[in-house]
C-alpha positions as CSV (number, residue, x, y, z in Angstrom):
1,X,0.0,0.0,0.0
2,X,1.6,3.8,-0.4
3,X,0.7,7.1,0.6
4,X,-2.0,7.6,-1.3
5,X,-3.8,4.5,-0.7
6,X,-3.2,4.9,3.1
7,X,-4.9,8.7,2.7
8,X,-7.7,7.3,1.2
9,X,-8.4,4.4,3.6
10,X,-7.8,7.8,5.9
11,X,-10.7,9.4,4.3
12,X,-13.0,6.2,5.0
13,X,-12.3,6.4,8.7
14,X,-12.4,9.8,8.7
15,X,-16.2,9.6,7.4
16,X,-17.3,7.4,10.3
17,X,-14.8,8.7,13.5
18,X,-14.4,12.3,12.7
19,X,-11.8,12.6,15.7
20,X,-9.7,10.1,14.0
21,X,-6.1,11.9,13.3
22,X,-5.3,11.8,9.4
23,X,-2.8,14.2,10.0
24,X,0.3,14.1,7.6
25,X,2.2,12.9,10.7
26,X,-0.3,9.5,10.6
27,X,0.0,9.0,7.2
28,X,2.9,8.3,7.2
29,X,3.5,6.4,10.5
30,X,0.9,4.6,9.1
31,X,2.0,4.4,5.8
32,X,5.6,2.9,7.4
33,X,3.6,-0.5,8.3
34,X,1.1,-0.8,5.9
35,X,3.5,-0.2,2.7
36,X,3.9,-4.2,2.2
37,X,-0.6,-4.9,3.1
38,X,-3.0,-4.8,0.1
39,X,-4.9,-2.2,-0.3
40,X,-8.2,-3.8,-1.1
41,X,-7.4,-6.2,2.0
42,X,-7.2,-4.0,4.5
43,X,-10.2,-1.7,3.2
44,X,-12.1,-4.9,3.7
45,X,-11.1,-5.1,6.9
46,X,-11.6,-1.5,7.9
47,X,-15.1,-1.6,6.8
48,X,-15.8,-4.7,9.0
49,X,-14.0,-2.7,11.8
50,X,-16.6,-0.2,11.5
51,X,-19.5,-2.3,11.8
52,X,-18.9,-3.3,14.8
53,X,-16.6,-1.0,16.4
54,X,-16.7,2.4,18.6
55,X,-13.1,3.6,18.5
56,X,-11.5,4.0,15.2
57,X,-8.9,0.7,14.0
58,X,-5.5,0.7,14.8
59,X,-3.0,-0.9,12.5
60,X,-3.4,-3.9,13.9
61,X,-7.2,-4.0,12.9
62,X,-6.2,-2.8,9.7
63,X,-3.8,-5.3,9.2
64,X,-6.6,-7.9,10.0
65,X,-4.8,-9.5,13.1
66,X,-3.1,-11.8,10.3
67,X,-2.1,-14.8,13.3
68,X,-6.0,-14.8,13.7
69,X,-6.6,-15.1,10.0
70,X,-3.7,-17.8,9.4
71,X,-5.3,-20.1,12.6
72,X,-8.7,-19.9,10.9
73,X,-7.7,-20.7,7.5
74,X,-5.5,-24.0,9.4
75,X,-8.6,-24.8,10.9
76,X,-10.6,-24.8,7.6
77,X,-8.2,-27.1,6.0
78,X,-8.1,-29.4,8.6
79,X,-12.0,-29.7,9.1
80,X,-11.8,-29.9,5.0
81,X,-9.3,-32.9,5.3
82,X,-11.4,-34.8,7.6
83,X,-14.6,-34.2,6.2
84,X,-12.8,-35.7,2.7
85,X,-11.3,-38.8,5.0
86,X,-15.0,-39.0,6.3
87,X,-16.6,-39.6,2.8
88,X,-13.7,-41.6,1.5
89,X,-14.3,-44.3,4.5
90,X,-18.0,-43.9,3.8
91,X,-17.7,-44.6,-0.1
92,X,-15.5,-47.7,0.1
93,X,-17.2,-49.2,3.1
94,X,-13.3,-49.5,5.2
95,X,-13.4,-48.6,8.9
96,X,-11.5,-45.1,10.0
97,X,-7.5,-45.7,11.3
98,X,-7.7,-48.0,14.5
99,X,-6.6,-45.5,16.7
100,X,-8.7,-42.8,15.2
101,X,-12.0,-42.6,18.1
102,X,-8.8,-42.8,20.7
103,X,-6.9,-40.1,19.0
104,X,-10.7,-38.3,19.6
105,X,-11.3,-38.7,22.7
106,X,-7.5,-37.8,23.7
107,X,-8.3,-34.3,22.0
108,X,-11.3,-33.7,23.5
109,X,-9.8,-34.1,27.4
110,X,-6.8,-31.6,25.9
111,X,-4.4,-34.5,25.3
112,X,-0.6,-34.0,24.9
113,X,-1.2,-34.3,20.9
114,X,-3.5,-32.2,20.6
């Protein structure tokens, strides 16, 4: 993102928080740790900031809290993976892994592999 795309996502927030500082001071702190986000990305996310939010985002919620982001997407592919081992022991009639309901339950009590 540069300058100018960081004073426009200014003038969004600006719209909605009118104390929020877009002085030329901001924009460019700002503009110092947003230069490697994308743009459309973090208007995204400052639209959903404002939706829900009182006090205007900081670069964090700009950013999108990114670890946040990365442990969903792992979750999604995990829950896709199982769901695909789940059909594929359903279409050929063969029982899950034999530890696979132990491996279960050990996650559910919080287990050391889990």
């Amino acid at each position: 993102m540069n300058k100018l795309q960081v004073i426009d996502l200014f003038g969004i927030i600006k719209r909605t928080y009118p104390s929020f500082d877009s002085s030329p001071q901001s924009v460019d702190h700002h503009a110092k740790y947003l230069h490697d986000f994308p743009f459309e990305t973090a208007r995204e996310h400052v639209e959903r900031h404002i939706l829900s939010e009182r006090f205007p985002p900081t670069i964090a919620d700009i950013r999108g809290r990114l670890g946040d982001q990365m442990d969903a997407q792992r979750s999604k592919d995990a829950a896709e993976a199982h769901f695909a081992n789940l059909e594929t022991w359903g279409a050929t009639g063969s029982p899950p892994p034999p530890d696979y309901w132990e491996h279960g339950r050990r996650l559910l009590r919080g287990g050391a592999d889990a």
